[in-house]
C-alpha positions as MATLAB code, in Angstrom:
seq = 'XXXXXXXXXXXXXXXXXXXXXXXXXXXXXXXXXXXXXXXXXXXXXXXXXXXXXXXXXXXXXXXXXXXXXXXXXXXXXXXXXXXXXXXXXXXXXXXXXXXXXXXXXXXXXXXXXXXXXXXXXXXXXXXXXXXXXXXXXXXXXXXXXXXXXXXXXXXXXXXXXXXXXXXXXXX';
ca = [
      -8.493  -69.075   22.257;
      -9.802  -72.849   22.296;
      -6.811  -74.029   20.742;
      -5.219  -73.463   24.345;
      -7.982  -74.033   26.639;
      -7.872  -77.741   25.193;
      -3.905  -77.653   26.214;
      -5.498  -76.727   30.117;
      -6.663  -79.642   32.183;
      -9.797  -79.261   34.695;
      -8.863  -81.240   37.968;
     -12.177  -81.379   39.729;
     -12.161  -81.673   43.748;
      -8.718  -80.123   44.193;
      -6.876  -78.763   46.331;
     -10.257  -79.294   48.093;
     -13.776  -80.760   47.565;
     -15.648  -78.506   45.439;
     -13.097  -76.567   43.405;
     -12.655  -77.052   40.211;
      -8.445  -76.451   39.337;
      -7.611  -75.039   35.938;
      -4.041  -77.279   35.738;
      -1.365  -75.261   33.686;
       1.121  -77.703   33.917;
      -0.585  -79.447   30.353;
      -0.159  -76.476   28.633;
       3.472  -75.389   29.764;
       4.767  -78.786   28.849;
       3.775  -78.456   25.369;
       6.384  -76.051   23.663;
       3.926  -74.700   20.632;
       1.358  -74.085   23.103;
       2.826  -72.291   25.895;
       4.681  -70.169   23.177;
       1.611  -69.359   21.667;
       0.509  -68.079   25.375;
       3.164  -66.241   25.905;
       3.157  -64.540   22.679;
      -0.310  -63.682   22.482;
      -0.590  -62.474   26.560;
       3.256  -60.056   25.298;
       0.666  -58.518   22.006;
      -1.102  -56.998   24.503;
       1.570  -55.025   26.062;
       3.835  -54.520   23.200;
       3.101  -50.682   23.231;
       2.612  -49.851   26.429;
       6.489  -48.783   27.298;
       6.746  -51.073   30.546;
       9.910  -50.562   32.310;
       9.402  -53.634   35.033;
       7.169  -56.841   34.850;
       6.382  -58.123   38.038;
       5.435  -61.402   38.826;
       3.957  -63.115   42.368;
       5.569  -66.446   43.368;
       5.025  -68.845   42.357;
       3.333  -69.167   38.678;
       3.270  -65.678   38.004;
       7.391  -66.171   38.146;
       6.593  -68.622   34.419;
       4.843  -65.822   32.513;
       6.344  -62.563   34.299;
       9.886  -62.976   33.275;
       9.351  -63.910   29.631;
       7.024  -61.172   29.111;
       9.851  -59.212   30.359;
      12.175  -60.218   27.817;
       9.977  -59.603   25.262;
       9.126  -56.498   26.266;
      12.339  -55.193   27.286;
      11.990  -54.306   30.753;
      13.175  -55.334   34.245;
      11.379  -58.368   35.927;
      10.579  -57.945   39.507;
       9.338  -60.662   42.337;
       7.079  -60.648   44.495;
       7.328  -63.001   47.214;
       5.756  -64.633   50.399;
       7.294  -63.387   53.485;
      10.893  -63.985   54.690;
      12.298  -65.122   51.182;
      13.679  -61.547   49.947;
      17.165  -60.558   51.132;
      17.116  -56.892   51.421;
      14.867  -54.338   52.804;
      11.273  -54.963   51.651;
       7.790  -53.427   51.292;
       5.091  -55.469   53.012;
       1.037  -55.741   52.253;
      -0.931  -58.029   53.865;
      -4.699  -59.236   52.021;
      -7.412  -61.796   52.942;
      -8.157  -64.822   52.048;
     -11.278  -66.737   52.250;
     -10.274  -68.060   55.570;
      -7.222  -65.418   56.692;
      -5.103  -63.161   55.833;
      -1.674  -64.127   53.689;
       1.589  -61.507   53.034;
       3.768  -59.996   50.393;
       7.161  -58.486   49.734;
       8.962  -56.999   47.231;
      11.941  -55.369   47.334;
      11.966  -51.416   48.319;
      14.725  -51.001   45.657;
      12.918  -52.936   42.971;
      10.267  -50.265   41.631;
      11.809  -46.387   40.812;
       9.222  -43.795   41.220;
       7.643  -43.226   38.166;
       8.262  -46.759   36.452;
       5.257  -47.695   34.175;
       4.928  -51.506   35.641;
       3.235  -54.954   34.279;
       2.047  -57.378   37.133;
       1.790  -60.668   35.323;
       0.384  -63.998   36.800;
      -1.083  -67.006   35.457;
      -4.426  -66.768   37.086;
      -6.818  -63.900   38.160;
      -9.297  -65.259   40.790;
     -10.958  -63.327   43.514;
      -8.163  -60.490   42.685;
      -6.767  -60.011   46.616;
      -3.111  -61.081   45.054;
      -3.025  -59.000   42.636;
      -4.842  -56.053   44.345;
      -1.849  -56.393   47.147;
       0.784  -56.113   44.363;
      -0.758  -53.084   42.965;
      -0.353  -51.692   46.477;
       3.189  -52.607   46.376;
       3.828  -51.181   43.257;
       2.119  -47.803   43.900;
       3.846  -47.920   47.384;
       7.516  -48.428   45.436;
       6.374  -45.066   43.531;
       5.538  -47.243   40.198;
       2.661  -46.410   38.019;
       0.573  -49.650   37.172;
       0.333  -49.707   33.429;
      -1.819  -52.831   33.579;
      -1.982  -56.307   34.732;
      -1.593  -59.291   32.579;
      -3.190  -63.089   33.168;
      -3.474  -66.376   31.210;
      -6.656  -67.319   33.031;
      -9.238  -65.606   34.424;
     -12.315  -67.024   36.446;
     -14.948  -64.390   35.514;
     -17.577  -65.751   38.076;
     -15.302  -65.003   41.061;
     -15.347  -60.904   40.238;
     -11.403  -60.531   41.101;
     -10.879  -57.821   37.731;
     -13.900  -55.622   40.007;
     -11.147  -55.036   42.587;
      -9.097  -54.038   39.835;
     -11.066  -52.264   38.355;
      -9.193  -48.733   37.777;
      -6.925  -50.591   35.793;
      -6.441  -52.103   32.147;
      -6.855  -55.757   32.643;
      -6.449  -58.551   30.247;
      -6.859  -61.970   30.507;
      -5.918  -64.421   27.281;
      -8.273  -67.156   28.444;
     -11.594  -66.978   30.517;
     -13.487  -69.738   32.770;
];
């Protein structure tokens, strides 16, 4: 997978001293490149009969949706609170210094759906652990969750770990 960690830029010191930031942005705006991504995070799904993808705002909604195409099921959000119209589930999850909130849709999820959750980074795994809750919630099976990057020394796939998990690139 070096051929597309060189497309991902390190951005030391940001948002905050101390953090290094994988940057995305270097590999989306090259068209080979983020194809390549995309194609090679769908192979890992292809026969896994997915009826929904869903993807957390924001970055998860690049990936999420085109995995959905591929794969020929539904894409679902999952948003930040008070940007969903209708009648939503709710999960709240910590944060180093907090606690943050999502939605999704009660509607979005039928009972028994085998579902994706797709994003574009797995770090300490409290996002994606609250969208499994969502999803289970709806009445959705998780069939997996799907990442470009994952930072290994931050443990997030242990809060996952009941699930199939796979990552295309790893930091």
């Amino acid at each position: 997978m070096d051929d597309l960690k060189r497309h991902v830029r390190s951005v030391p010191d940001f948002p905050k001293e101390g953090i290094l930031f994988y940057d995305i942005s270097t590999l989306m705006k090259d068209a080979a490149a983020s194809r390549r991504a995309v194609d090679r995070m769908t192979w890992s799904w292809i026969d896994a009969e997915i009826d929904k993808v869903v993807g957390m705002e924001s970055r998860g909604f690049i990936f999420a949706p085109l995995l959905a195409s591929r794969l020929n099921a539904g894409f679902v959000m999952v948003r930040k609170p008070g940007k969903l119209p209708a009648e939503t589930f709710v999960k709240s999850y910590a944060l180093e210094y907090g606690e943050d909130r999502l939605e999704m849709h009660r509607d979005a999820v039928e009972k028994g759906e085998r579902v994706l959750i797709v994003d574009d980074l797995l770090a300490t795994g409290g996002t994606a652990r609250a969208t499994v809750e969502l999803v289970e919630e709806a009445g959705g099976t998780v069939a997996g969750l799907g990442f470009l990057i994952e930072l290994e020394e931050l443990k997030g796939r242990e809060k996952l770990s009941e699930y199939r998990v796979e990552a295309l690139l790893s930091y």
